[in-house]
LOBA-415739 format. One record per residue (C-alpha): x, y, z; residue number from 1; residue in three letters. Coordinates in Angstrom, 3 decimals. Example, Ala and Ser with C-alpha at 12.3 -4.5 7.8 and 13.67 -1.06 7.14 Angstrom:
2
<r><east>12.300</east><north>-4.500</north><up>7.800</up><nr>1</nr><rest>Ala</rest></r>
<r><east>13.670</east><north>-1.060</north><up>7.140</up><nr>2</nr><rest>Ser</rest></r>
***
This chain:
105
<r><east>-145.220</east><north>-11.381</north><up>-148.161</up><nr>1</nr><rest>Unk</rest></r>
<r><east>-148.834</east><north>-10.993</north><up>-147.557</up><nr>2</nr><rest>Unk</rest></r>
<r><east>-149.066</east><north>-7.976</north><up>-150.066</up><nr>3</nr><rest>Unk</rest></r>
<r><east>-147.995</east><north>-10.724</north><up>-152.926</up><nr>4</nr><rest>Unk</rest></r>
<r><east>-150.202</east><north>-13.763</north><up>-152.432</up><nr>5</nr><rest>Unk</rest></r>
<r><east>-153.194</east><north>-11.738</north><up>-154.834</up><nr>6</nr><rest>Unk</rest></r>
<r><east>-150.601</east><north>-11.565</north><up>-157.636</up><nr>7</nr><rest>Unk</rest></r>
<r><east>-149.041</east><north>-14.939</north><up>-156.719</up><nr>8</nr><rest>Unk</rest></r>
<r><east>-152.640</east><north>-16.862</north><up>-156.593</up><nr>9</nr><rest>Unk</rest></r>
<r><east>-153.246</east><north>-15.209</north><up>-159.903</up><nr>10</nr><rest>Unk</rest></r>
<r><east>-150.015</east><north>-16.358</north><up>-161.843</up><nr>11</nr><rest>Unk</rest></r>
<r><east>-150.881</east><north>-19.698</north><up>-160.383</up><nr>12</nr><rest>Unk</rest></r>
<r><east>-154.632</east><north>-19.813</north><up>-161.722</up><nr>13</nr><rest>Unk</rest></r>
<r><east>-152.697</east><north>-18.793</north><up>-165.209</up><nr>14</nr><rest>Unk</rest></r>
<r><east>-150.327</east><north>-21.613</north><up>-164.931</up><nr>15</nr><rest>Unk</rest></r>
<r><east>-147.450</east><north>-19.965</north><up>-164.195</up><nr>16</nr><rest>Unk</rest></r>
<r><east>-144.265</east><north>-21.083</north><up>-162.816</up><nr>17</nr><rest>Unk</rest></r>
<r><east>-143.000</east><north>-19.044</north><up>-159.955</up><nr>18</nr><rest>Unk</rest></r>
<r><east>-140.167</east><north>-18.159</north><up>-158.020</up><nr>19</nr><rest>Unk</rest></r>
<r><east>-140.388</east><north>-16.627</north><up>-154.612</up><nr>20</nr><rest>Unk</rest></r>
<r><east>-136.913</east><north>-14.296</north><up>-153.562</up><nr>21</nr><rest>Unk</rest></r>
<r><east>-136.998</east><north>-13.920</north><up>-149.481</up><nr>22</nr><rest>Unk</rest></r>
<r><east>-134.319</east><north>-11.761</north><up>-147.513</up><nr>23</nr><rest>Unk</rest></r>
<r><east>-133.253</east><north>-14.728</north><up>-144.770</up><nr>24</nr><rest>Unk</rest></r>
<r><east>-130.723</east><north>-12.423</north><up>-143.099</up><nr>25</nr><rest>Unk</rest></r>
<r><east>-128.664</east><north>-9.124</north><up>-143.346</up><nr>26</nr><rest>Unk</rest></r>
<r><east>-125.187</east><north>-7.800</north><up>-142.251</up><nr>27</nr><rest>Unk</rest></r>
<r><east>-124.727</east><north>-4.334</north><up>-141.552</up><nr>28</nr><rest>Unk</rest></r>
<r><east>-126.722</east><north>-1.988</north><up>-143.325</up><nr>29</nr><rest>Unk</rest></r>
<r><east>-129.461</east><north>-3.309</north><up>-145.263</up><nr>30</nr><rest>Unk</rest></r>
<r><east>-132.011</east><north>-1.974</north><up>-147.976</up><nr>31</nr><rest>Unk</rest></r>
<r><east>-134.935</east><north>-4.148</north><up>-146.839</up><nr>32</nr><rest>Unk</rest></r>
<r><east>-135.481</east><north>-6.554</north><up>-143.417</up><nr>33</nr><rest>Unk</rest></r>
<r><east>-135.497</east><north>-10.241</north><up>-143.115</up><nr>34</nr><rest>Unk</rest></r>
<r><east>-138.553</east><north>-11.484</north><up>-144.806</up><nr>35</nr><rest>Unk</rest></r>
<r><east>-139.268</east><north>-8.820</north><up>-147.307</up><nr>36</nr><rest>Unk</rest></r>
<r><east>-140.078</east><north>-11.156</north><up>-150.232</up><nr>37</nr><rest>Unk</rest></r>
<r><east>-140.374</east><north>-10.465</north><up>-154.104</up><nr>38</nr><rest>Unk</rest></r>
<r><east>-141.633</east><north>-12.795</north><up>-156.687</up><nr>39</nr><rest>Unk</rest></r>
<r><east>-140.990</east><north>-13.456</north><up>-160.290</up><nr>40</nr><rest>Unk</rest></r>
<r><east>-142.900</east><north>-15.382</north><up>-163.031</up><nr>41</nr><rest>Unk</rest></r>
<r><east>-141.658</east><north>-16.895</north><up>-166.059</up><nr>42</nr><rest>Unk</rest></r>
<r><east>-142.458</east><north>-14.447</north><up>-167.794</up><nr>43</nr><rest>Unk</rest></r>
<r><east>-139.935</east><north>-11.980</north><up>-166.433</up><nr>44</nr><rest>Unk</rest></r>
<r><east>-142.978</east><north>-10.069</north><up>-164.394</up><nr>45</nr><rest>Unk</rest></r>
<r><east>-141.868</east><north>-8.588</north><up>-161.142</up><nr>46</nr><rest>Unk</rest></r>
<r><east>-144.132</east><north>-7.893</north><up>-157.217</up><nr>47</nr><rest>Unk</rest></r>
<r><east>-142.388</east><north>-7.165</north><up>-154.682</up><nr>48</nr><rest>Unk</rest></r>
<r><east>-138.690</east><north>-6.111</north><up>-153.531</up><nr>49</nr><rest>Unk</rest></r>
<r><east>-136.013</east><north>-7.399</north><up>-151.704</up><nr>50</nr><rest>Unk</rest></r>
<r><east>-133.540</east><north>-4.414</north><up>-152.117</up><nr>51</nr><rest>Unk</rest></r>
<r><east>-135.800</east><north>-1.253</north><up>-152.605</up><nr>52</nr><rest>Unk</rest></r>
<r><east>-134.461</east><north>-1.406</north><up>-156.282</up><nr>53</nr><rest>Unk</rest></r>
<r><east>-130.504</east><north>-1.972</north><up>-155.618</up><nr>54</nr><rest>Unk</rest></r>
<r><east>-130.417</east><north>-5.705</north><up>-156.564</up><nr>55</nr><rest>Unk</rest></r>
<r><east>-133.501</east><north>-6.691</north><up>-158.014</up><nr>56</nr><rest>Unk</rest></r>
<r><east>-132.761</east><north>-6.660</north><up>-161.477</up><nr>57</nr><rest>Unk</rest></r>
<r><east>-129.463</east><north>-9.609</north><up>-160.863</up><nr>58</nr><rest>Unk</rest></r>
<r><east>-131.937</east><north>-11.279</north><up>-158.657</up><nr>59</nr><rest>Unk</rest></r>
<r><east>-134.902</east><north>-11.765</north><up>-161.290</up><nr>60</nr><rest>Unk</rest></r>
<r><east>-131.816</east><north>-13.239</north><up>-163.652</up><nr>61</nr><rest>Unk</rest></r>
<r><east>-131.304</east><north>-15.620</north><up>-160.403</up><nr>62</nr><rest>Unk</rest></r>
<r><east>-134.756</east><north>-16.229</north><up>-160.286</up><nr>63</nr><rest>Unk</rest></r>
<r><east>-135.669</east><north>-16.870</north><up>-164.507</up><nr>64</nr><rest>Unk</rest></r>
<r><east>-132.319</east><north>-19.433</north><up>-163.929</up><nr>65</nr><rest>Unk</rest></r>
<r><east>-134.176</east><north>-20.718</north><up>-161.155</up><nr>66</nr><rest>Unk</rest></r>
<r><east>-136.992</east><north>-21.697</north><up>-163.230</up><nr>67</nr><rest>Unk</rest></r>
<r><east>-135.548</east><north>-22.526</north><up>-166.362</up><nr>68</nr><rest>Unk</rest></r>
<r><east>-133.789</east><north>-25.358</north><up>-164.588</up><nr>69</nr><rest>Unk</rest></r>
<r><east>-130.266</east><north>-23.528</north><up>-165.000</up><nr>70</nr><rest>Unk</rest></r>
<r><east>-129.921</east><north>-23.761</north><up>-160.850</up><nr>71</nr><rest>Unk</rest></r>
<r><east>-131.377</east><north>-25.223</north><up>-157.601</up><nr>72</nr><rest>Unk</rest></r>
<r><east>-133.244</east><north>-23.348</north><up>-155.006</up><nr>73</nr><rest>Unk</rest></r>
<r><east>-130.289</east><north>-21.623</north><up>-152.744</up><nr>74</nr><rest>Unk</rest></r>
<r><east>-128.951</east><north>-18.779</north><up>-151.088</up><nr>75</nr><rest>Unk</rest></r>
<r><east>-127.720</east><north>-15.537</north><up>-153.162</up><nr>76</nr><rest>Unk</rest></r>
<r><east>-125.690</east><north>-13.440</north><up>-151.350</up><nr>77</nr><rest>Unk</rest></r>
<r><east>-124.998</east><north>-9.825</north><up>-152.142</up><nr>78</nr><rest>Unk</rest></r>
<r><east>-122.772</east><north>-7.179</north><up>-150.379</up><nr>79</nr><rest>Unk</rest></r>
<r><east>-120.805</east><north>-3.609</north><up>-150.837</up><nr>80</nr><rest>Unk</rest></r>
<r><east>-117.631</east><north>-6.111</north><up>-151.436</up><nr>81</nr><rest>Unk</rest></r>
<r><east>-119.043</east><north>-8.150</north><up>-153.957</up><nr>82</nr><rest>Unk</rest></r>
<r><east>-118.376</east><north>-6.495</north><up>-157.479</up><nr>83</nr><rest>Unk</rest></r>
<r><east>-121.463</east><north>-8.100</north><up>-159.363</up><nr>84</nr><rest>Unk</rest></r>
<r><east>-123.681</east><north>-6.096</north><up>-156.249</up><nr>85</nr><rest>Unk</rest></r>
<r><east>-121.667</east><north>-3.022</north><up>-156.737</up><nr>86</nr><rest>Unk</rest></r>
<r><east>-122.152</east><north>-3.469</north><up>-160.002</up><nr>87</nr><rest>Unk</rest></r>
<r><east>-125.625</east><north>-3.313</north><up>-159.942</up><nr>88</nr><rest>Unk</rest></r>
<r><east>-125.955</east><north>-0.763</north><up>-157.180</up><nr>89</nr><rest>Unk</rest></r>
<r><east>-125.624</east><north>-2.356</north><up>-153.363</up><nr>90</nr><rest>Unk</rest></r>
<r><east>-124.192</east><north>0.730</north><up>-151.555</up><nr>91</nr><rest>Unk</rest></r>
<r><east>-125.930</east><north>0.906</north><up>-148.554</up><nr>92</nr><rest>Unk</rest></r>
<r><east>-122.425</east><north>-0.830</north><up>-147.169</up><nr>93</nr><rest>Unk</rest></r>
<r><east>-124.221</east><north>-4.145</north><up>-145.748</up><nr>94</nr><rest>Unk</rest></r>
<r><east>-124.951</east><north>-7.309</north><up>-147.105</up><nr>95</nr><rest>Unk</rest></r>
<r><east>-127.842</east><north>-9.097</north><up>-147.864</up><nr>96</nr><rest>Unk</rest></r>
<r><east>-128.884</east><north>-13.153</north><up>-148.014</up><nr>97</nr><rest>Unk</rest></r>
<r><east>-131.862</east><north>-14.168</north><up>-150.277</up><nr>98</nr><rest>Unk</rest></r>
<r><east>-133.256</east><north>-17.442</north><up>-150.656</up><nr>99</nr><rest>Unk</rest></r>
<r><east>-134.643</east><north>-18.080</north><up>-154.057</up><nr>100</nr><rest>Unk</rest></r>
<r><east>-136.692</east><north>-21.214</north><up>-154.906</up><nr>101</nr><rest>Unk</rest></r>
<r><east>-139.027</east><north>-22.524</north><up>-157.513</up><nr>102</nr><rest>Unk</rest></r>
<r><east>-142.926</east><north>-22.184</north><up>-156.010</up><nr>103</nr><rest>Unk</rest></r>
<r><east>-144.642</east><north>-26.013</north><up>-155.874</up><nr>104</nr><rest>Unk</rest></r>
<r><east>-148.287</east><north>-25.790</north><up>-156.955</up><nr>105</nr><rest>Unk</rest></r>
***
């Protein structure tokens, strides 16, 4: 998390909404540990990771919903089941639990 708060303090200076992705917990085999974080801007621009590339792309879309008022902060959940994450490249055979929210200046 601490490798984002440059870029984050930056978008916020630009006015910027932001939403912040966090692993909260994994099952099985996972790309990334609890608490690696990613964060997207409304513009679409990515830091971080919460999947070493396997999910982030679906969860930016959860994220630019997030902030476009579309949902509410909440948990995303993504696993080797789940055909939207195999669809988008979740084979490490775990799952993984994000929590996405909006960023409060």
């Amino acid at each position: 998390m601490r490798e984002l708060l440059g870029d984050i303090d930056r978008w916020k200076s630009q006015g910027k909404r932001v939403a912040l992705a966090r692993v909260v917990d994994t099952e099985g085999s996972g790309p990334r540990e609890t608490g690696a974080a990613m964060a997207v801007n409304e513009d679409g621009d990515v830091i971080g990771s919460v999947s070493g590339g396997c999910v982030e792309s679906a969860v930016v879309g959860e994220a630019l919903a997030i902030l476009n008022g579309e949902q509410s902060a909440r948990v995303v959940t993504f696993g080797y089941s789940d055909n939207e994450a195999f669809a988008v490249g979740l084979t490490c055979g775990g799952t993984i639990h994000l929590f996405i929210q909006p960023l409060e200046w």
